[in-house]
C-alpha positions in Angstrom: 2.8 -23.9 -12.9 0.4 -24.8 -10.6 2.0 -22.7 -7.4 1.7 -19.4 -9.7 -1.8 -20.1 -11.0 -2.8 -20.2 -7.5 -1.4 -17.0 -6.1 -3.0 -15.9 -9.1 -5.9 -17.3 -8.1 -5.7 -16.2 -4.7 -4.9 -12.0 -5.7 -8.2 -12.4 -8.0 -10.1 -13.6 -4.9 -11.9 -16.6 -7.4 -13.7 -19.5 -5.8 -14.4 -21.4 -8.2 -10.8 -21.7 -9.7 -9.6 -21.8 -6.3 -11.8 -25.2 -5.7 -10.7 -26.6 -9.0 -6.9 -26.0 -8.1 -7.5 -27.2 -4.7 -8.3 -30.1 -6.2 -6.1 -30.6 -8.5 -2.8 -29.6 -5.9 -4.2 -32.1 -2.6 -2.8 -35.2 -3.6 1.0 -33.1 -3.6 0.5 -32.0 0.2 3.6 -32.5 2.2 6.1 -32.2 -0.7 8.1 -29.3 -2.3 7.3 -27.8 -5.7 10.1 -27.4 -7.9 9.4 -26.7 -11.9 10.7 -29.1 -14.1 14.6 -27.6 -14.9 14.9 -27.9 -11.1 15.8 -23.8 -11.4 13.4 -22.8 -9.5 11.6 -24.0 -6.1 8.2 -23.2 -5.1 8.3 -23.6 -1.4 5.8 -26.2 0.2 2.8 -27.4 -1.7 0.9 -27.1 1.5 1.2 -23.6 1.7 -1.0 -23.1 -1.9 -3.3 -25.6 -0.8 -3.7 -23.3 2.8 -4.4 -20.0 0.7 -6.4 -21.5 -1.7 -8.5 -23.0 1.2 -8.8 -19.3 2.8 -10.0 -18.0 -0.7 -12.9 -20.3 -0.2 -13.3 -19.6 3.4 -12.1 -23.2 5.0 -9.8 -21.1 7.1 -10.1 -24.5 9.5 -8.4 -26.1 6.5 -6.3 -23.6 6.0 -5.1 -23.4 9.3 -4.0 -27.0 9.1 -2.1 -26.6 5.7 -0.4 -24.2 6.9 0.9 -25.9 10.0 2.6 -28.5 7.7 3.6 -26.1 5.3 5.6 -24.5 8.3 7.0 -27.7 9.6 8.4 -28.3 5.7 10.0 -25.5 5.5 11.3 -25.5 9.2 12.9 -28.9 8.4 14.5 -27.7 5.1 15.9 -24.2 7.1 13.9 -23.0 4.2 14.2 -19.3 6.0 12.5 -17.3 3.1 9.6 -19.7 2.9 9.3 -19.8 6.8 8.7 -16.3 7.1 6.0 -15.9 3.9 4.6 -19.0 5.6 4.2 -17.2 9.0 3.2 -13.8 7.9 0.4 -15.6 5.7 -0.7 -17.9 8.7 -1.1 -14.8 11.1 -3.0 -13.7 8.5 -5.3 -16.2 8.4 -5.4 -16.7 12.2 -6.4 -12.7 12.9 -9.0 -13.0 9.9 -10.4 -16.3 11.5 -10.6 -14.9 15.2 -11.0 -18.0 17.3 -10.3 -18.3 20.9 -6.1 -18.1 21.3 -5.9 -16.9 17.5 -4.9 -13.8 17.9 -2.8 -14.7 20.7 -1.0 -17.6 18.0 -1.0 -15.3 15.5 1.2 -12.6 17.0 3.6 -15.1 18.1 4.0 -15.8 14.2 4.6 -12.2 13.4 7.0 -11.9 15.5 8.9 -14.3 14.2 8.5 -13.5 10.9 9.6 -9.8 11.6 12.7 -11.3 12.7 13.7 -13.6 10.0 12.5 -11.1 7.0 14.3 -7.8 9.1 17.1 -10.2 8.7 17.0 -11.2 5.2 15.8 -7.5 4.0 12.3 -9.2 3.0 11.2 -5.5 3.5 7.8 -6.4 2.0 6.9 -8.8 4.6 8.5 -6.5 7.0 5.6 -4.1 6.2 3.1 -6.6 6.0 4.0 -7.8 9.6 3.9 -4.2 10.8 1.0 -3.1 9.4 -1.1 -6.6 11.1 0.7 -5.8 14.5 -0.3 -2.1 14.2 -4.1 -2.7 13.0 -4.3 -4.9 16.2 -3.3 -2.6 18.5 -5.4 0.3 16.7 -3.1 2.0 15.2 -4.1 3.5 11.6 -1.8 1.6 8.9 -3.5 2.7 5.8 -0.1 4.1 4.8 2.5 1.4 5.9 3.8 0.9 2.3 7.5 2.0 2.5 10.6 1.1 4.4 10.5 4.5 5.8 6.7 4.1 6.8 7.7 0.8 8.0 10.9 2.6 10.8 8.2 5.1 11.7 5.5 2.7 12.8 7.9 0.7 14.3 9.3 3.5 16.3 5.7 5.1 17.2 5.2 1.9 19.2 8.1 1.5 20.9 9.1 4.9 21.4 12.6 4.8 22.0 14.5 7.1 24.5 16.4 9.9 22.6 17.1 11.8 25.6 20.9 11.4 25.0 20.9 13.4 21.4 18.7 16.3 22.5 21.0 18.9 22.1 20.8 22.2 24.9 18.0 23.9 23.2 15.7 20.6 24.1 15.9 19.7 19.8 17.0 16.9 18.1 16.9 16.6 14.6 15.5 13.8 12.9 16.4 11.8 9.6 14.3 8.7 7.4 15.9 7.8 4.0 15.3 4.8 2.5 16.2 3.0 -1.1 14.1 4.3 -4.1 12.5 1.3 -5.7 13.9 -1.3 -3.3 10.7 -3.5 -3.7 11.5 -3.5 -7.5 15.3 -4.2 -7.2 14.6 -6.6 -5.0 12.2 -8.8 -7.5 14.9 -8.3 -10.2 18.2 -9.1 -8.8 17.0 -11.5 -6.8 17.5 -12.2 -2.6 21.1 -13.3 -2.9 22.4 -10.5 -5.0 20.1 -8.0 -2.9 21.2 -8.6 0.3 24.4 -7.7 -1.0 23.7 -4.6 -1.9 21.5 -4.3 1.1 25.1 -4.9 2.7 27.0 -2.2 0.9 24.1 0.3 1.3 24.0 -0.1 5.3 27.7 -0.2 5.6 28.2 3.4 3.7 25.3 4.8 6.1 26.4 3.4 9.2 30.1 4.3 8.1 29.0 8.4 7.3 27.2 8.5 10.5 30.0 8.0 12.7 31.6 10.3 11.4 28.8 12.3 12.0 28.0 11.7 15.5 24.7 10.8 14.8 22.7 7.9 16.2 20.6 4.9 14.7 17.6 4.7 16.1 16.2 1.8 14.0 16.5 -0.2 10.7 14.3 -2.3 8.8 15.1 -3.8 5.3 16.8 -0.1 3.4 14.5 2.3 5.9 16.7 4.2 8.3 15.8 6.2 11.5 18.8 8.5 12.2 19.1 11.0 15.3 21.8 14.0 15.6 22.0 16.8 18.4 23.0 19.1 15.9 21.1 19.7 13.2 24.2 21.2 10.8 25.9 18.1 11.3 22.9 15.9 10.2 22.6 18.2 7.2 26.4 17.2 6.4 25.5 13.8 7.6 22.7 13.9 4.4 25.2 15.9 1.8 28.2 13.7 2.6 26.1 10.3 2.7 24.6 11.1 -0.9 28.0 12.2 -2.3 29.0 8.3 -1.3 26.6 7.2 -2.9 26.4 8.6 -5.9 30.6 7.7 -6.2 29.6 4.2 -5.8 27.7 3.9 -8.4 29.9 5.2 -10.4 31.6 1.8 -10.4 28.2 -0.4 -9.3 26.8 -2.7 -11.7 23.7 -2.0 -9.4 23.6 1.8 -8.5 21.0 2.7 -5.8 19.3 5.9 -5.2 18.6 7.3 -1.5 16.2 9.6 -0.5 16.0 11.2 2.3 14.0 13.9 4.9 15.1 15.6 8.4 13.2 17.9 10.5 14.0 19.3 13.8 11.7 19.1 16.7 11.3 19.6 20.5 11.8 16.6 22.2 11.3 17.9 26.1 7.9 20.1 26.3 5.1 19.3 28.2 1.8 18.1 26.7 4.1 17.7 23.3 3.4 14.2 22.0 6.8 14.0 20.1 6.9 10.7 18.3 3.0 11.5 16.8 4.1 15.2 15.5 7.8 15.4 14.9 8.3 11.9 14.1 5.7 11.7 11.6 6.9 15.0 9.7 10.2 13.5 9.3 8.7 10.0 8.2 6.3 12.4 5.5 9.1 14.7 4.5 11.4 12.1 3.3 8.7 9.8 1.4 8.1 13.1 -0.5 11.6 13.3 -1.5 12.8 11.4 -4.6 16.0 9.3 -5.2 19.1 10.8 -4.6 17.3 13.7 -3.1 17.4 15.4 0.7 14.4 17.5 1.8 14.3 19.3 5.3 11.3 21.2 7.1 11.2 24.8 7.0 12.2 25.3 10.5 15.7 22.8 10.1 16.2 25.5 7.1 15.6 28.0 9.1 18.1 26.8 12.2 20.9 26.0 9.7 21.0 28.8 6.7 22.6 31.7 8.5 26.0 29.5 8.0 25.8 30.4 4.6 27.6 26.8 3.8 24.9 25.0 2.9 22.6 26.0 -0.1 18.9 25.1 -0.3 16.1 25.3 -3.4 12.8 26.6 -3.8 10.2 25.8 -1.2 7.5 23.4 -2.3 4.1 23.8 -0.1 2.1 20.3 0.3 -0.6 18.7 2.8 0.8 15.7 4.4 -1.5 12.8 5.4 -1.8 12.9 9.4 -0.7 16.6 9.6 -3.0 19.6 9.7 -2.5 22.6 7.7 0.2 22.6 5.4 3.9 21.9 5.2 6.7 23.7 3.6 9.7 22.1 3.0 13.0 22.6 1.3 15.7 20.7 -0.9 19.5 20.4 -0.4 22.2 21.3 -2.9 24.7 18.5 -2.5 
């Protein structure tokens, strides 16, 4: 098919192929691929013509496939293919720099942000975030995961936690996110994802109530999670995997959750909070595997004298954006 041999085209960065497809895909503009069992729809034909333009650097060209691409899939509430459409188009726009492109192109990401935060399009989630961070000078090297994705989201817009600091000026943080969601995603497909997407958010939302914990932000399967009291955001973890691990005992379409906590000081001068703590948190959980909760050294140290709760042996790493190193601890659940 013509639409695949040009993303192909397009990920191999080949100009002369690109021209030849160009070619061979302009008399189509302003109609909707669809292979020939009518199983499966390509989206606009404008919108391979626009990145196959930008892979031979006719980004004016590009910029006007695009434009109908996006009024196609507009008119056919095409949601999926409206979002793609924008995140590609900012793309374009911030690479092409013009007067007003930058301004055009963040109009488009924000949009797209919505629609795909919506639909649990996590990958365009953290494609969006990544151009919107890189514009405002923010390093996104990293922006990869759904838990990367909640932390850079939440290191610009710094949300007030003031109301889950517990006496002692803490509050203890918590990222998890679905192992493999990318991949589950491709394989079950949008329809039967978002369903699970469903199930997933319902049994963490559900377990944190009854935690008293609060949700600072979402995107796609990433979590940010606050609690006053860092015991009860350990039980928050152990109870949380417990429920998911009974699910899929009956699931057709198990999931695995990791997660990482750390407790830090939100109230102390000079302290920038969402840069230190923040970021362990974030770094903590994406070292954790599936199914797995990891905490910092000093959560394990505020919540062993219980006795209740049983960790494993310390592992010692260097964490990208941290100086020194980091000890951290898993949770027997």
């Amino acid at each position: 098919m013509l639409s695949r041999a040009s993303l192909a085209c397009v990920d191999l960065g080949d100009v002369a192929r690109a021209r030849e497809l160009y070619r061979y895909l302009l008399p189509y503009e302003g109609l909707n691929i669809i292979d020939t069992s009518g199983s499966l729809i390509a989206g606009p034909a404008s919108r391979y013509l626009a990145r196959l333009a930008a892979t031979m650097s006719r980004l004016d060209d590009a910029a006007g496939h695009f434009e109908k691409a996006l009024r196609m899939a507009e008119t056919m509430r095409a949601r999926p293919y409206v979002t793609l459409i924008q995140q590609e188009f900012a793309e374009m726009l911030l690479a092409r720099g013009k007067a007003g492109d930058a301004e055009k192109a963040e109009g488009l990401i924000a949009s797209a942000l919505e629609i795909a935060e919506e639909l649990g399009m996590n990958g365009v989630v953290e494609r969006c975030l990544a151009m919107k961070l890189e514009a405002q000078g923010v390093d996104t090297v990293d922006v990869y995961t759904s838990i990367d994705a909640v932390a850079s989201t939440v290191y610009e817009e710094k949300p007030d936690l003031r109301s889950q600091v517990a006496p002692d000026g803490t509050v203890t943080l918590l990222f998890s996110d679905i192992e493999g969601s990318t991949e589950k995603t491709e394989q079950l497909g949008d329809r039967r994802w978002m369903e699970v997407l469903r199930e997933h958010n319902a049994i963490m939302r559900e377990e944190l109530a009854a935690h008293e914990g609060f949700e600072v932000k979402s995107e796609g399967d990433g979590f940010m999670l606050a609690f006053q009291s860092a015991r009860k955001a350990l039980q928050f973890a152990i109870e949380t995997q417990k429920a998911f691990a009974q699910r899929a005992e009956s699931s057709d379409v198990p999931i695995r959750v990791r997660m990482g906590l750390h407790t830090g000081e939100v109230i102390k001068e000079g302290d920038d909070f969402f840069g230190k703590h923040v970021n362990l948190a974030a770094r903590i959980a994406g070292q954790a595997t599936g199914g797995e909760i990891l905490v910092s050294s000093l959560l394990r140290e505020l919540t062993s004298s219980g006795g209740d709760i049983e960790f494993g042996d310390s592992r010692v790493v260097e964490l990208k954006g941290l100086t020194g190193v980091q000890e951290m601890f898993p949770v027997a659940w």
